[in-house]
N, CA, C and O atoms as a GROMACS GRO file, in nm:
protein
  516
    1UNK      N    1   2.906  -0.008   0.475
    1UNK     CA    2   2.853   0.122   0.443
    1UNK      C    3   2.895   0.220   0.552
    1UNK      O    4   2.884   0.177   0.667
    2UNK      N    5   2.942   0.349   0.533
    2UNK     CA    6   2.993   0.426   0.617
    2UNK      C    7   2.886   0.547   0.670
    2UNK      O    8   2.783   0.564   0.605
    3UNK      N    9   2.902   0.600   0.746
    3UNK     CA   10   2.784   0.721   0.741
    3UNK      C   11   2.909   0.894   0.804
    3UNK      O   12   3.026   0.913   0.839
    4UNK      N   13   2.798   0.965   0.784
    4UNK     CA   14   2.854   1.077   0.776
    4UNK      C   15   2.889   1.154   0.929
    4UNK      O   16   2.789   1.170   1.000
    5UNK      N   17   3.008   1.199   0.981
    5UNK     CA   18   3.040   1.214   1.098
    5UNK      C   19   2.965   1.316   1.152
    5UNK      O   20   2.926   1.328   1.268
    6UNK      N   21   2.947   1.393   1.050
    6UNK     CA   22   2.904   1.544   1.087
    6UNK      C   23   2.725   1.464   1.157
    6UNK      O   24   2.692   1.440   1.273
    7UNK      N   25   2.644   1.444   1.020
    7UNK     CA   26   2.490   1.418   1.048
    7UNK      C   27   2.467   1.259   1.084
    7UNK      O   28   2.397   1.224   1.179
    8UNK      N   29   2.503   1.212   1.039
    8UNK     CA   30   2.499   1.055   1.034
    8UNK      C   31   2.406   0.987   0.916
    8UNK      O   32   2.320   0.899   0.919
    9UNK      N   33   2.452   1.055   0.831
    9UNK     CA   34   2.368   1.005   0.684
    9UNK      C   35   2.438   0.896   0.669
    9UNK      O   36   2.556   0.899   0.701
   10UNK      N   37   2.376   0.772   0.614
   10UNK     CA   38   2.425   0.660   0.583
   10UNK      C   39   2.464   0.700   0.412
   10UNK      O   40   2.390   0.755   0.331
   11UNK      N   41   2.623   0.645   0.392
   11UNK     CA   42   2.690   0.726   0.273
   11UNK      C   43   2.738   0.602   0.197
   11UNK      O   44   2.779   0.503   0.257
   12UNK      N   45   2.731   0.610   0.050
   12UNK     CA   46   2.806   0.546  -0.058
   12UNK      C   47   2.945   0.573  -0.070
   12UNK      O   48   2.980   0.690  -0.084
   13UNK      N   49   3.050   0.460  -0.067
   13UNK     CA   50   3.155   0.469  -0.080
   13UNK      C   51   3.233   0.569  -0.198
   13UNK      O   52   3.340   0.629  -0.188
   14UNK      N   53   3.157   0.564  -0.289
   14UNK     CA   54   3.247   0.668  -0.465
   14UNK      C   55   3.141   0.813  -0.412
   14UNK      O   56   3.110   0.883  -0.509
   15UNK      N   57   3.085   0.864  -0.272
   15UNK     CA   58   3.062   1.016  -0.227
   15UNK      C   59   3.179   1.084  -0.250
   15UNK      O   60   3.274   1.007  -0.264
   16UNK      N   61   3.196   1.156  -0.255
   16UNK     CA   62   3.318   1.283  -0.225
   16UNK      C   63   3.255   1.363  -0.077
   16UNK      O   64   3.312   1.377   0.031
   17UNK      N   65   3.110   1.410  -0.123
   17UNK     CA   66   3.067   1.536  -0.030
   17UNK      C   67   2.914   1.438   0.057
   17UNK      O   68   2.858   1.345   0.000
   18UNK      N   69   2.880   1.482   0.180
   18UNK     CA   70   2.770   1.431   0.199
   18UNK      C   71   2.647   1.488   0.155
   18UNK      O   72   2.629   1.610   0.153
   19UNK      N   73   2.546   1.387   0.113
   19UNK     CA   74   2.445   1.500   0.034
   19UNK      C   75   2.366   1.549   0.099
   19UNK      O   76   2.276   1.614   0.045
   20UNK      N   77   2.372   1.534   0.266
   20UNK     CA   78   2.231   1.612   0.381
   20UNK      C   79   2.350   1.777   0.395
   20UNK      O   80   2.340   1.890   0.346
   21UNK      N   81   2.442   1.717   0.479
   21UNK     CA   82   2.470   1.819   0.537
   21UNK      C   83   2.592   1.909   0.434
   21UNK      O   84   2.604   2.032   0.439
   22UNK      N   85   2.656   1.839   0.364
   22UNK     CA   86   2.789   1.876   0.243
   22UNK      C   87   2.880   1.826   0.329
   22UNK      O   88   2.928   1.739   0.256
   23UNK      N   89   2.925   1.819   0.407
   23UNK     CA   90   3.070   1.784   0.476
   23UNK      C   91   3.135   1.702   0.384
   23UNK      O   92   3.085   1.599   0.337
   24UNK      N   93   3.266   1.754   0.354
   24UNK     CA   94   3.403   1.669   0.281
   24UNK      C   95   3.403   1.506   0.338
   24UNK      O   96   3.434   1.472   0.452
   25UNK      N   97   3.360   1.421   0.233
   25UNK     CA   98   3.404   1.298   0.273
   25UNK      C   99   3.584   1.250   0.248
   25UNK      O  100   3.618   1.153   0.315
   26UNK      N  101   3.638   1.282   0.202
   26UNK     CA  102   3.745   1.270   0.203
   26UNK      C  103   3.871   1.276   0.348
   26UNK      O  104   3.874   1.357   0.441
   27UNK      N  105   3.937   1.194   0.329
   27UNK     CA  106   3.987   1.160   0.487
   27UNK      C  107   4.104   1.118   0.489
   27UNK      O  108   4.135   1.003   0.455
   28UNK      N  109   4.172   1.194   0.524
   28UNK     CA  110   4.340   1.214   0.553
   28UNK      C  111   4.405   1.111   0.656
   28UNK      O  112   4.347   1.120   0.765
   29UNK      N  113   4.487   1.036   0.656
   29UNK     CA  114   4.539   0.917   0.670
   29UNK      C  115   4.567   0.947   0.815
   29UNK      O  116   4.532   0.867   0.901
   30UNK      N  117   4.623   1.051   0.841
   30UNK     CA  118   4.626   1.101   1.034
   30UNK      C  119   4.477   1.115   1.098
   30UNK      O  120   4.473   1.092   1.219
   31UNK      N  121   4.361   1.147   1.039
   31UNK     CA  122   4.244   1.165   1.085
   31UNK      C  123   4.152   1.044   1.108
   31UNK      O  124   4.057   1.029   1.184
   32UNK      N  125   4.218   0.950   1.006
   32UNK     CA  126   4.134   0.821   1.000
   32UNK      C  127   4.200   0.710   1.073
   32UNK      O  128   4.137   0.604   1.065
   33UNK      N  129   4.305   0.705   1.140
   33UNK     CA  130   4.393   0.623   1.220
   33UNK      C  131   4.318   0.682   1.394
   33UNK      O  132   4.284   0.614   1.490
   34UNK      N  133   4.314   0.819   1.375
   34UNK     CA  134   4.268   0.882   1.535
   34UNK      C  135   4.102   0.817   1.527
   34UNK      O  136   4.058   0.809   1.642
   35UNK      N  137   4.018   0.778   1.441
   35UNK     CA  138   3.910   0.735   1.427
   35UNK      C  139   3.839   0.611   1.462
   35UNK      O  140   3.855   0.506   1.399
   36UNK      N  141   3.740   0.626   1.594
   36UNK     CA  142   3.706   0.475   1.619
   36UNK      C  143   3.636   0.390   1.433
   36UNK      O  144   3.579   0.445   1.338
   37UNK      N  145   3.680   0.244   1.455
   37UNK     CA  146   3.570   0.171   1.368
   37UNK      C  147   3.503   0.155   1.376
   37UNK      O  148   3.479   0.050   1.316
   38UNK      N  149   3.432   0.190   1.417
   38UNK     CA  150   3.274   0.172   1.481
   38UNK      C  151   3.188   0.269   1.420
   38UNK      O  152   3.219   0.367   1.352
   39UNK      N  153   3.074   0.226   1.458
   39UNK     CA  154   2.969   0.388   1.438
   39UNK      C  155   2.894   0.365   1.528
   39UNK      O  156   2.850   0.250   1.536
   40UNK      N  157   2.845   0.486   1.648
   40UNK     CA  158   2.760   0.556   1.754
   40UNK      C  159   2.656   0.595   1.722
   40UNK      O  160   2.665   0.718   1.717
   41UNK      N  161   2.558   0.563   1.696
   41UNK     CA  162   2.413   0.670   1.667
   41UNK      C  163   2.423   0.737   1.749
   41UNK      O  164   2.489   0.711   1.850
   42UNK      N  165   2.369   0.827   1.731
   42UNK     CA  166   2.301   0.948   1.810
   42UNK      C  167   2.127   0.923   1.867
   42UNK      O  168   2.022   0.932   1.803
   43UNK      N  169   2.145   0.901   1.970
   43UNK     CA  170   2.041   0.884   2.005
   43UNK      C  171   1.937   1.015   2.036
   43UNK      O  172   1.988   1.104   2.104
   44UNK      N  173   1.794   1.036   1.993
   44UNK     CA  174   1.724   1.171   1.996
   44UNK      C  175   1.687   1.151   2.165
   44UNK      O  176   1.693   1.049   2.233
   45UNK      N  177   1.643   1.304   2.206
   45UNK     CA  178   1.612   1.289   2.337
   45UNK      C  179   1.487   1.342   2.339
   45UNK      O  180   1.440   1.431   2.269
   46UNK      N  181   1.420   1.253   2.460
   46UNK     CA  182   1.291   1.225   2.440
   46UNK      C  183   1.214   1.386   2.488
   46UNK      O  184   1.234   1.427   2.603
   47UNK      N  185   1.139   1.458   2.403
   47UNK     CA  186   1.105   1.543   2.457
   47UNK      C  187   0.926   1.568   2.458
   47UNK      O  188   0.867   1.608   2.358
   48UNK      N  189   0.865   1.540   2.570
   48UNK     CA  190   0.698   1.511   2.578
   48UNK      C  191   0.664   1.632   2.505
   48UNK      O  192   0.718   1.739   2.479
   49UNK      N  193   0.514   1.554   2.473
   49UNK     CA  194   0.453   1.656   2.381
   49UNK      C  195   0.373   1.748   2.444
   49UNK      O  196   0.259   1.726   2.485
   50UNK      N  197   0.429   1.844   2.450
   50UNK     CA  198   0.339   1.993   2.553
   50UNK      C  199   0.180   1.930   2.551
   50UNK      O  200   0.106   1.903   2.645
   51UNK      N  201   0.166   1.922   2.433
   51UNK     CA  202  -0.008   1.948   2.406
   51UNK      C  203  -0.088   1.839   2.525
   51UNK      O  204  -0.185   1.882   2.589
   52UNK      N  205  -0.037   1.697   2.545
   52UNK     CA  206  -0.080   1.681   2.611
   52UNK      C  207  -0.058   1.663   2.752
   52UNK      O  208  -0.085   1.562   2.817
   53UNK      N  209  -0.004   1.774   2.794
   53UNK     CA  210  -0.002   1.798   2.893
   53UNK      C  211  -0.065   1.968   2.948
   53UNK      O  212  -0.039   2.046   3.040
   54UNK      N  213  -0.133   1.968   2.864
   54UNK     CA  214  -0.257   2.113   2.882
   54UNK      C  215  -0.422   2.102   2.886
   54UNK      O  216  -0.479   2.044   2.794
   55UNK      N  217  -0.500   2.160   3.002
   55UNK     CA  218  -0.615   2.084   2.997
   55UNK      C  219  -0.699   2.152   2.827
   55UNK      O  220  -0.686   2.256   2.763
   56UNK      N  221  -0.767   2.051   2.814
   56UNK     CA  222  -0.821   2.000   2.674
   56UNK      C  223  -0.971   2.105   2.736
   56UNK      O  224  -1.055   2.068   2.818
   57UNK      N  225  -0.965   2.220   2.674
   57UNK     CA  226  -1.077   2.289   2.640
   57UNK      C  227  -1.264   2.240   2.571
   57UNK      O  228  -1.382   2.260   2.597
   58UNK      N  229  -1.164   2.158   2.461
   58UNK     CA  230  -1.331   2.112   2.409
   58UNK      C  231  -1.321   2.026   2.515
   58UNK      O  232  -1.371   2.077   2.616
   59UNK      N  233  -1.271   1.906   2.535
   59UNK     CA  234  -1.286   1.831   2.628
   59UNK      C  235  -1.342   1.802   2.761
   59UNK      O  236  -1.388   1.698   2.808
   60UNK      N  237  -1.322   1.940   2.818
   60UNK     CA  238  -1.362   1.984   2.928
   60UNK      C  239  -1.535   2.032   2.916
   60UNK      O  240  -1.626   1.997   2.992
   61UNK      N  241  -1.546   2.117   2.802
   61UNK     CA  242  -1.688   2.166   2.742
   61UNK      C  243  -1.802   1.969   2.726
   61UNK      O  244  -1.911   1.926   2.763
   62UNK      N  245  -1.687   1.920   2.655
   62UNK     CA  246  -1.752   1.763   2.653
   62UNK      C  247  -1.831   1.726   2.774
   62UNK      O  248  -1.953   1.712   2.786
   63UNK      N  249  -1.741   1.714   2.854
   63UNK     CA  250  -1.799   1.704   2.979
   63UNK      C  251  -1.909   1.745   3.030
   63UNK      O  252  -2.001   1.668   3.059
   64UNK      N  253  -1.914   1.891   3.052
   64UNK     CA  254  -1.977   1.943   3.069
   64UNK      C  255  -2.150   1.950   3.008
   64UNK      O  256  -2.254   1.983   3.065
   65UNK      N  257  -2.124   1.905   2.874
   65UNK     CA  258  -2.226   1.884   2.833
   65UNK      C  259  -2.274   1.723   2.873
   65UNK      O  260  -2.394   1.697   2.886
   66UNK      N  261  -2.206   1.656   2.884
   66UNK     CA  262  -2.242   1.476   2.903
   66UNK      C  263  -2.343   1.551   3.050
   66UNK      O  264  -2.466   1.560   3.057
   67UNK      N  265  -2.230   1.600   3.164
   67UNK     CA  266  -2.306   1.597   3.259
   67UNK      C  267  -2.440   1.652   3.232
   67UNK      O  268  -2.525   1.563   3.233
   68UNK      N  269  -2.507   1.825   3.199
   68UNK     CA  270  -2.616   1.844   3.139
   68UNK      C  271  -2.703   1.733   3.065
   68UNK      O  272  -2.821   1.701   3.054
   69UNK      N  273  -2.613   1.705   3.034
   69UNK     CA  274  -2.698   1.558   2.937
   69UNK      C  275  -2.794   1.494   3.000
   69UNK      O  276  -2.912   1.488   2.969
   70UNK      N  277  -2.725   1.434   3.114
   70UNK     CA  278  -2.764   1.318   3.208
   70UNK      C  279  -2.852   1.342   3.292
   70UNK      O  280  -2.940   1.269   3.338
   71UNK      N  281  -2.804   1.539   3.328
   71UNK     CA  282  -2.922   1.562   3.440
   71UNK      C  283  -3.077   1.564   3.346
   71UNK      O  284  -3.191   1.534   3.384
   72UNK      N  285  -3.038   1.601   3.237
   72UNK     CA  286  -3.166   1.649   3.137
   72UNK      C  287  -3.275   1.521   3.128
   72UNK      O  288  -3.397   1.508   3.143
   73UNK      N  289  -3.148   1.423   3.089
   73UNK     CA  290  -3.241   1.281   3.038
   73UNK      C  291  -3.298   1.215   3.192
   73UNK      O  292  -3.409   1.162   3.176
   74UNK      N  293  -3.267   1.210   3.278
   74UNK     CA  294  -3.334   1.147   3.380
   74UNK      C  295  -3.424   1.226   3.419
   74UNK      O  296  -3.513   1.177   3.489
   75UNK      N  297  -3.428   1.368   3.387
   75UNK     CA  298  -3.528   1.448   3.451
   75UNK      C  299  -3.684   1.467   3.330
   75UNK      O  300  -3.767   1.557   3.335
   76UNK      N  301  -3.680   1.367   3.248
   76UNK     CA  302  -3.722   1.396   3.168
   76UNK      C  303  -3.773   1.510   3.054
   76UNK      O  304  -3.886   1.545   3.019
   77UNK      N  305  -3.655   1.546   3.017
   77UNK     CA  306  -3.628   1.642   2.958
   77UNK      C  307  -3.581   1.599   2.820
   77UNK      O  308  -3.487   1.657   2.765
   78UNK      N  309  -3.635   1.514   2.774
   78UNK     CA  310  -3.525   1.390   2.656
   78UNK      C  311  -3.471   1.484   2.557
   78UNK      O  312  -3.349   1.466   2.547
   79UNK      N  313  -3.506   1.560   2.492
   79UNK     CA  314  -3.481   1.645   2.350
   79UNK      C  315  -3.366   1.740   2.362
   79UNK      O  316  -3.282   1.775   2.280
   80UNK      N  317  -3.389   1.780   2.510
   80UNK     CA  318  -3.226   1.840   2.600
   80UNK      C  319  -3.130   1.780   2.593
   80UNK      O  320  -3.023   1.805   2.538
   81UNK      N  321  -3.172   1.676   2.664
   81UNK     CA  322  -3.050   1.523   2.732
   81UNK      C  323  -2.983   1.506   2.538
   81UNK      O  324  -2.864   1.521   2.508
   82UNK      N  325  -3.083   1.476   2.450
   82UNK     CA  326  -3.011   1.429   2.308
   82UNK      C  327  -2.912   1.552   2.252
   82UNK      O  328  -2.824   1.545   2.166
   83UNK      N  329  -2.953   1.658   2.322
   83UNK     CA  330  -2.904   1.766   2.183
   83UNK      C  331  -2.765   1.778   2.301
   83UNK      O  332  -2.654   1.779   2.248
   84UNK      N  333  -2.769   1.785   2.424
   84UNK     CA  334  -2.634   1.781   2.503
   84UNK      C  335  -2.556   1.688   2.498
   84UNK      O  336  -2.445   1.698   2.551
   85UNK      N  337  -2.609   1.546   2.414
   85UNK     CA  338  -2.527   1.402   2.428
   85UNK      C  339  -2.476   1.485   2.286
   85UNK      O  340  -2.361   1.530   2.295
   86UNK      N  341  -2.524   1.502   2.201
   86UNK     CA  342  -2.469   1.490   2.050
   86UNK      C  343  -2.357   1.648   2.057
   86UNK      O  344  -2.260   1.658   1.983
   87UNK      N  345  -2.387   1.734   2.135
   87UNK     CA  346  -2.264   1.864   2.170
   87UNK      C  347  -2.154   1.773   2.214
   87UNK      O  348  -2.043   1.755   2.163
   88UNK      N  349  -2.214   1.712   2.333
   88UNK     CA  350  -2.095   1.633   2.407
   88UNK      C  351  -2.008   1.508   2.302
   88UNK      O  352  -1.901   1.468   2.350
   89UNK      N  353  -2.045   1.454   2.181
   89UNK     CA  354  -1.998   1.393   2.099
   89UNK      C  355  -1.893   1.497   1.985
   89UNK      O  356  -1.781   1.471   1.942
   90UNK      N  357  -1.970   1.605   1.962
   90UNK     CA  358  -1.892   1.649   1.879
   90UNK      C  359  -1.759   1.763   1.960
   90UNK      O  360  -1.663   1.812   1.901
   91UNK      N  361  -1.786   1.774   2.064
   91UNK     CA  362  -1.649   1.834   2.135
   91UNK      C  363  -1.535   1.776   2.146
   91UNK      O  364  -1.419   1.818   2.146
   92UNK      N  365  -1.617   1.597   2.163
   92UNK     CA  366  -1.517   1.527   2.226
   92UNK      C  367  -1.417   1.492   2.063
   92UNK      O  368  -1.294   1.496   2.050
   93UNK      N  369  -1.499   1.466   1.983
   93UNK     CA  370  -1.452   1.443   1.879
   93UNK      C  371  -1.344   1.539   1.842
   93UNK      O  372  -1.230   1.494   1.829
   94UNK      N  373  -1.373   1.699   1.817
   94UNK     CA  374  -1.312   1.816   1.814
   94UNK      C  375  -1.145   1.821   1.900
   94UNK      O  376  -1.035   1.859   1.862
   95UNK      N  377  -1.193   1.764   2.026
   95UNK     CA  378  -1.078   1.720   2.141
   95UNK      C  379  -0.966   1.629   2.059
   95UNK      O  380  -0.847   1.637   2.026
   96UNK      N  381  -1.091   1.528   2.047
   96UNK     CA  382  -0.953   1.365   1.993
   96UNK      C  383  -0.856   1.488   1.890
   96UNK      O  384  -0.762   1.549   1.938
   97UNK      N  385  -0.912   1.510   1.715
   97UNK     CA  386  -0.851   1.547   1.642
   97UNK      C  387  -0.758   1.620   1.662
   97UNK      O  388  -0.650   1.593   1.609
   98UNK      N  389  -0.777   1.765   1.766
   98UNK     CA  390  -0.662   1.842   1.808
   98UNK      C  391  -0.564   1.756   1.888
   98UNK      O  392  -0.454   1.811   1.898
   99UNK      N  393  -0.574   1.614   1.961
   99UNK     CA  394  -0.471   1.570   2.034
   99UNK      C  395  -0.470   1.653   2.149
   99UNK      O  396  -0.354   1.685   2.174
  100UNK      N  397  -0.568   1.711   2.246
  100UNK     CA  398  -0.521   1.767   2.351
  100UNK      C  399  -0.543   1.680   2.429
  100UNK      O  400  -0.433   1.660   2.480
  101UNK      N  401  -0.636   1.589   2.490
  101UNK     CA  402  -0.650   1.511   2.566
  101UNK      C  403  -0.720   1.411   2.565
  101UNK      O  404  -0.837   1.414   2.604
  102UNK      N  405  -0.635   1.252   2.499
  102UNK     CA  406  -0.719   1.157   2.426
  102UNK      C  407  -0.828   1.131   2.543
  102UNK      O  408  -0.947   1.112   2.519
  103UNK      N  409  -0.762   1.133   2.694
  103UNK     CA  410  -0.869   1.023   2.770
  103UNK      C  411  -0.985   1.136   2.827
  103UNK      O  412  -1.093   1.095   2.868
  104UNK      N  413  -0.962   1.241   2.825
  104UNK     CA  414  -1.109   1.318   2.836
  104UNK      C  415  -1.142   1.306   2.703
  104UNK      O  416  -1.264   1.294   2.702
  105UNK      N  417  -1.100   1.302   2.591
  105UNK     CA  418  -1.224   1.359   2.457
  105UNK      C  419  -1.252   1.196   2.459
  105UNK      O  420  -1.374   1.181   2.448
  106UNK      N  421  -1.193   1.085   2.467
  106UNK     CA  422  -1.314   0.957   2.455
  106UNK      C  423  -1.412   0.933   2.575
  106UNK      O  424  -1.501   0.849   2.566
  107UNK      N  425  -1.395   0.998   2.672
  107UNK     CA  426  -1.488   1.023   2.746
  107UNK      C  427  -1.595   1.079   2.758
  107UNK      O  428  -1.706   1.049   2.803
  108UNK      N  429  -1.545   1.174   2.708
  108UNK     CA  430  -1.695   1.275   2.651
  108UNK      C  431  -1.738   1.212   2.534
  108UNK      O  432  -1.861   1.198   2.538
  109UNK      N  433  -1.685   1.165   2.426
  109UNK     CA  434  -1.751   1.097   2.292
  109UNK      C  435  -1.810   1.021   2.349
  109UNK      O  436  -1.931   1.044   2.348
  110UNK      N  437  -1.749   0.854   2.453
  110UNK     CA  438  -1.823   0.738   2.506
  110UNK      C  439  -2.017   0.760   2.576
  110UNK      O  440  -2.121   0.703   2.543
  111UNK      N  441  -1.985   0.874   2.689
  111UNK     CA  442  -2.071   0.883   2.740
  111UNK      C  443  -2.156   0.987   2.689
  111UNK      O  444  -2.253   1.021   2.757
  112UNK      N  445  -2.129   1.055   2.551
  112UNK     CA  446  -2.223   1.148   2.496
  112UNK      C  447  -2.284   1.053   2.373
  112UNK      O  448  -2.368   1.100   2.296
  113UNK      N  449  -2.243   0.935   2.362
  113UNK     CA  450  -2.307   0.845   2.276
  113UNK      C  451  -2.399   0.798   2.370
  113UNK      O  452  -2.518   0.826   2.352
  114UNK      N  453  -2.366   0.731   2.468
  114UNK     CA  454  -2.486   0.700   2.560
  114UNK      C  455  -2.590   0.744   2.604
  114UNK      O  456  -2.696   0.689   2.633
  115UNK      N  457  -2.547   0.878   2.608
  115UNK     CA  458  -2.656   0.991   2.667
  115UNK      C  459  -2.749   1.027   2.508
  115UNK      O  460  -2.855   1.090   2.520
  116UNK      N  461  -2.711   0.991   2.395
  116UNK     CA  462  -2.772   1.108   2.288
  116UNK      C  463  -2.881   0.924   2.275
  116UNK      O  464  -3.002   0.925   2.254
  117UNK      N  465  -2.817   0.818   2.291
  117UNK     CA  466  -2.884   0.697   2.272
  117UNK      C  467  -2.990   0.708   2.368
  117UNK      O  468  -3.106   0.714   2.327
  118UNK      N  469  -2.957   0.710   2.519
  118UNK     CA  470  -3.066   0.743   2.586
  118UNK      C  471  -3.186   0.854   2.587
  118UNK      O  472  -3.287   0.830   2.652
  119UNK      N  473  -3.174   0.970   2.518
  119UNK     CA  474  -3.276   1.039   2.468
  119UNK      C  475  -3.343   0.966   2.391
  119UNK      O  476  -3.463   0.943   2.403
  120UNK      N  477  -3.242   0.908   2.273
  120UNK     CA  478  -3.367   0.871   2.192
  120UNK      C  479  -3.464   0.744   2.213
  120UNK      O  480  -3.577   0.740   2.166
  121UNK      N  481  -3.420   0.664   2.272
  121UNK     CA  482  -3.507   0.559   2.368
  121UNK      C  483  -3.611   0.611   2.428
  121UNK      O  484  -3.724   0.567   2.406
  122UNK      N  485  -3.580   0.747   2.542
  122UNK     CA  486  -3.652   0.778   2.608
  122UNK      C  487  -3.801   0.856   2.518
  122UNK      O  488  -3.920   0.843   2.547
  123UNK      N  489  -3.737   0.940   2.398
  123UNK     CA  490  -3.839   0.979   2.319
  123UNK      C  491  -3.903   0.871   2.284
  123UNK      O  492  -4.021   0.882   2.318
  124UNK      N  493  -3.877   0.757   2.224
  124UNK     CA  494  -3.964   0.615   2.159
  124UNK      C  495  -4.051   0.614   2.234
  124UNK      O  496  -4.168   0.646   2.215
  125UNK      N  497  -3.990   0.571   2.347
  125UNK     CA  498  -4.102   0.530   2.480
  125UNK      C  499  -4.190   0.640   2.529
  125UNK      O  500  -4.291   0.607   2.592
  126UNK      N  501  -4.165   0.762   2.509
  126UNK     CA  502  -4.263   0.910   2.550
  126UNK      C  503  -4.353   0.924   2.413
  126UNK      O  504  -4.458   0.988   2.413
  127UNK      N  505  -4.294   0.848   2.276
  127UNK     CA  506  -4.405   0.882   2.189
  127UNK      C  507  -4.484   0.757   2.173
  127UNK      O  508  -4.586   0.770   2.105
  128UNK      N  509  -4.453   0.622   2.226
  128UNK     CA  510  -4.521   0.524   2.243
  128UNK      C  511  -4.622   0.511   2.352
  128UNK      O  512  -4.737   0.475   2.327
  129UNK      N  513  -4.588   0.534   2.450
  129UNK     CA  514  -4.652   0.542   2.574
  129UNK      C  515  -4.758   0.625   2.596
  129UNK      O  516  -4.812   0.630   2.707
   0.00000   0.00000   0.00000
């Protein structure tokens, strides 16, 4: 199977034209003697993805709320500490989906699950107690 010089479409022998780019498959007996047998891919070049390499806004807000969180729930403040764990869950979440910064937004999701869990423990035990 041959592919196409111009794009590198992999091509059927009875082509005339290529069907990505059009280039003339047809090939003149001086052009195809100057021609390695071989075929070269083209290799793509690796180019990082901006996004994550920009600080992650919700992500950062994540945080921010976990920390509030934590000061809230140890200070007994539980209904604070839960409603800052469950902000801090849904930022982080907000984070993951946009792809700005997986390892802050599971950070903020991880420890805003913990924190919204620890409110509600702490409420059990404040309405048990």
């Amino acid at each position: 199977m041959d592919y196409c010089q111009n794009c590198d479409t992999k091509l059927e022998s009875e082509w005339k034209l290529c069907p990505k780019c059009g280039r003339s498959l047809q090939v003149d007996e001086q052009t195809s003697q100057s021609r390695p047998k071989f075929f070269v891919p083209k290799t793509p070049i690796y180019k990082p993805n901006k996004k994550n390499s920009e600080i992650s806004i919700f992500g950062i807000f994540a945080l921010i709320f976990v920390l509030i969180g934590f000061i809230t729930v140890f200070n007994m403040n539980n209904i604070v500490g839960l409603i800052c764990g469950i902000i801090a869950i849904v930022l982080g979440i907000i984070s993951w989906i946009r792809e700005d910064s997986p390892i802050i937004s599971g950070i903020g999701i991880s420890i805003g699950v913990t924190i919204s869990l620890m409110g509600i423990v702490f409420i059990a035990l404040y309405a048990i107690f």
